[in-house]
VOBA-1610 file (N, C-alpha, C; in pm, whole numbers, padded with zeros to 5 digits, always signed):
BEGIN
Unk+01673+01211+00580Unk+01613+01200+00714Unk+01488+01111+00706Unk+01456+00995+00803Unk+01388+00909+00741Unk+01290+00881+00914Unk+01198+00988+00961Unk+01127+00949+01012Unk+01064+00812+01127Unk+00998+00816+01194Unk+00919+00677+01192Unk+00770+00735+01156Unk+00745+00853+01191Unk+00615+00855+01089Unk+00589+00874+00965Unk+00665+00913+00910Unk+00666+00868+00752Unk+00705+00716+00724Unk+00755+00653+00836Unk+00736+00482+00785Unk+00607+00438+00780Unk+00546+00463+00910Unk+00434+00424+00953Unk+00311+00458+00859Unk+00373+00586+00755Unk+00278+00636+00674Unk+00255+00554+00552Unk+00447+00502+00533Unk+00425+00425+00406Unk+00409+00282+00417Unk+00438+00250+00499Unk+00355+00138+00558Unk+00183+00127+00542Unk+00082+00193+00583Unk+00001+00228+00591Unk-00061+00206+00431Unk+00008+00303+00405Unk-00020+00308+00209Unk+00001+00204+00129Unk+00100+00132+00178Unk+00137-00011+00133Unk+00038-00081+00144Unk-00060-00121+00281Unk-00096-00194+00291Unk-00267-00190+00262Unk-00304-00032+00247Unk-00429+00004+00174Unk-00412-00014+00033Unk-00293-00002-00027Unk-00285-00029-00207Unk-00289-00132-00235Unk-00185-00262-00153Unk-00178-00346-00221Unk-00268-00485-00275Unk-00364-00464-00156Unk-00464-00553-00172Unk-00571-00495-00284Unk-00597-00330-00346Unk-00705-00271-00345Unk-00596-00307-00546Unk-00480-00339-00564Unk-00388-00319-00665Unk-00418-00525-00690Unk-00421-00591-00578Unk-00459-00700-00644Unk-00568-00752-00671Unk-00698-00697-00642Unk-00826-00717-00656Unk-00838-00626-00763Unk-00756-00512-00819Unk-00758-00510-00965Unk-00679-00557-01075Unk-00605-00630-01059Unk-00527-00743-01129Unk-00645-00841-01131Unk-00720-00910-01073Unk-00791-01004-01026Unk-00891-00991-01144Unk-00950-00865-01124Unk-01075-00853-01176Unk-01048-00786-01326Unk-00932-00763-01368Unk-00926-00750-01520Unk-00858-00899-01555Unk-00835-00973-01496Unk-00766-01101-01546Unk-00914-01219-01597
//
């Protein structure tokens, strides 16, 4: 069973990690 607020959730999470996941790639490189 697949929600739209659990999209909206992982959506959400996606888009708070992935930048916060490449600014630590960034900064150990």
């Amino acid at each position: 069973m697949f929600s739209g607020r659990m999209l909206v959730a992982l959506l959400m999470g996606f888009a708070s990690g992935l930048p916060l996941l490449l600014t630590g790639s960034v900064l150990q490189a």
